[in-house]
N, C-alpha and C positions, 0 to 999 in steps of 0.2 A: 504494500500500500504506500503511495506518495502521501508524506506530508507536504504545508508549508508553513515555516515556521516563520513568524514576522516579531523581530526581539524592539521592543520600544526605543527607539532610537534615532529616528530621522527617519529619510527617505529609502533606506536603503531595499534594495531586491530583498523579498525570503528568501530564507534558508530552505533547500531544500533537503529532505529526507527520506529515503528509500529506505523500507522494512518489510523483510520477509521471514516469514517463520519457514524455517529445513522443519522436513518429517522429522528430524529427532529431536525438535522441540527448541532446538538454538535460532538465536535471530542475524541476518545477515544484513550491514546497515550499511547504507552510504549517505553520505555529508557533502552534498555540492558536485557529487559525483567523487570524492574520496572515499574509500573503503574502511570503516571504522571497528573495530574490536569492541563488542558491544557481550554485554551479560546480565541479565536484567532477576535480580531475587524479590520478592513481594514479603514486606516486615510489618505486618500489621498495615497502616497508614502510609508507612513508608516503602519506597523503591531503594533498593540498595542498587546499585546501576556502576557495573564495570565497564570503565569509555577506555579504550587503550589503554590499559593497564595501571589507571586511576581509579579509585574507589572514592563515589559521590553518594549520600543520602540524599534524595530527593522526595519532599512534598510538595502534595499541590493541590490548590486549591479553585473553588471557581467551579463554572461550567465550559467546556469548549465553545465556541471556540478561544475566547475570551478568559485564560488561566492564572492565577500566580503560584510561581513555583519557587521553593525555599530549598536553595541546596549551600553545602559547607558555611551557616550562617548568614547569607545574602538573601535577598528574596528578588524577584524581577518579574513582571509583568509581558507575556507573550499572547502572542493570537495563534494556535495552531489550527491552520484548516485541511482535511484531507481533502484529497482529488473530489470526492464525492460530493462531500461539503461546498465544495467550490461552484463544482458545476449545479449545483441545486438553488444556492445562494445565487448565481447568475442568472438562473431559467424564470427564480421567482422574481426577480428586477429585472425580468426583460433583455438579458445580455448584459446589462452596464455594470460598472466597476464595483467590488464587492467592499471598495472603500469607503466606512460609515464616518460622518463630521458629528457623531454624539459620543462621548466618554460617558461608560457606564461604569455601575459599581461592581469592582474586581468578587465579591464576595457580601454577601450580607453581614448588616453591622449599624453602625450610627455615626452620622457624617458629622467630626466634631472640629471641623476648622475649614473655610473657606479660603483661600488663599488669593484668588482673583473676582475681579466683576464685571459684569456684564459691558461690551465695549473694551477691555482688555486684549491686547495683542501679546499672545503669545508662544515661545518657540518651542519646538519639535524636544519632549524630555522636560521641560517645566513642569514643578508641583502645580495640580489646580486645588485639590484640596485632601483634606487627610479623614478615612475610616477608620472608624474603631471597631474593632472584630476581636473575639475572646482577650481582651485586653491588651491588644497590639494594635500601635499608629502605623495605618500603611498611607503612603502620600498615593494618590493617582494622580499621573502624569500623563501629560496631553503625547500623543501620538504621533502627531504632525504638527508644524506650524497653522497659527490661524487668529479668528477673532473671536470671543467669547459671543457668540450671541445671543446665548439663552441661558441662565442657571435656574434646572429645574426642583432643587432644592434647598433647603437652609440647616444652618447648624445645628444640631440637636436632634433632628432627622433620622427618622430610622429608615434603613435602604432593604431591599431585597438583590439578590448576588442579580445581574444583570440591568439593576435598574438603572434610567436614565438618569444621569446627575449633570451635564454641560451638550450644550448643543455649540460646535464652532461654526465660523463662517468663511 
């Protein structure tokens, strides 16, 4: 199965990922079209995940395609979409771009700091504002550059994981 992994960061292309499960149950990945040494153990919540002979914990959180994922103490915010996903997401908007100008909320929680307003120009990786979720501040940060056009929430606000919190322009 093709993923594409889109890491919050500016414009850049996804990432792509190829993953195949061998009958004997091992998975065979490539990274951009490189060949990656991948081993994947299930720990409860967690993924114990051998990337070329690196050993990562990984959590994560969220719904796809819209994730946060917590590995060696970091956490980061990614879009994963499969081929499938992709092409579904384009057939129901009619072909066009699967690029949405709304930041939503990475996870359910309560939105406890604003950081920008409405009319606000801001760039690609800027905090817009910060969730609280089982007692950890996560900042979401804008996607791409743009304009604040809409905040559809306020401080103190309790969110559901996907819900809309900024519309840019």
């Amino acid at each position: 199965m093709r993923y594409y992994v889109d890491l919050v960061r500016g414009s850049d292309a996804p990432t792509v990922v190829d993953v195949t499960e061998l009958p004997s149950g091992a998975l065979e990945v490539t990274v951009d079209g490189r060949k990656v040494a991948v081993d994947v153990a299930s720990l409860g919540t967690t993924l114990n995940v051998h990337v070329d002979g690196r050993v990562v914990d990984l959590t994560t959180e969220g719904t796809p395609p819209e994730i946060g994922a917590i590995a060696s103490g970091q956490r980061a915010y990614v879009r994963v979409e499969s081929e499938r996903m992709r092409a579904a997401l384009a057939a129901k908007k009619g072909g066009a771009s699967v690029s949405d100008k709304s930041v939503k909320a990475p996870m359910p929680g309560r939105v406890v700091r604003m950081l920008v307003a409405e009319g606000d120009d801001v760039a690609a990786g800027q905090s817009l504002c910060v969730v609280e979720a089982m007692k950890m501040e996560n900042e979401v940060k804008a996607r791409a550059a743009g304009k604040i056009a809409k905040i559809h929430v306020a401080e103190g606000e309790t969110v559901d994981a996907n819900a809309k919190l900024i519309s840019l322009a």
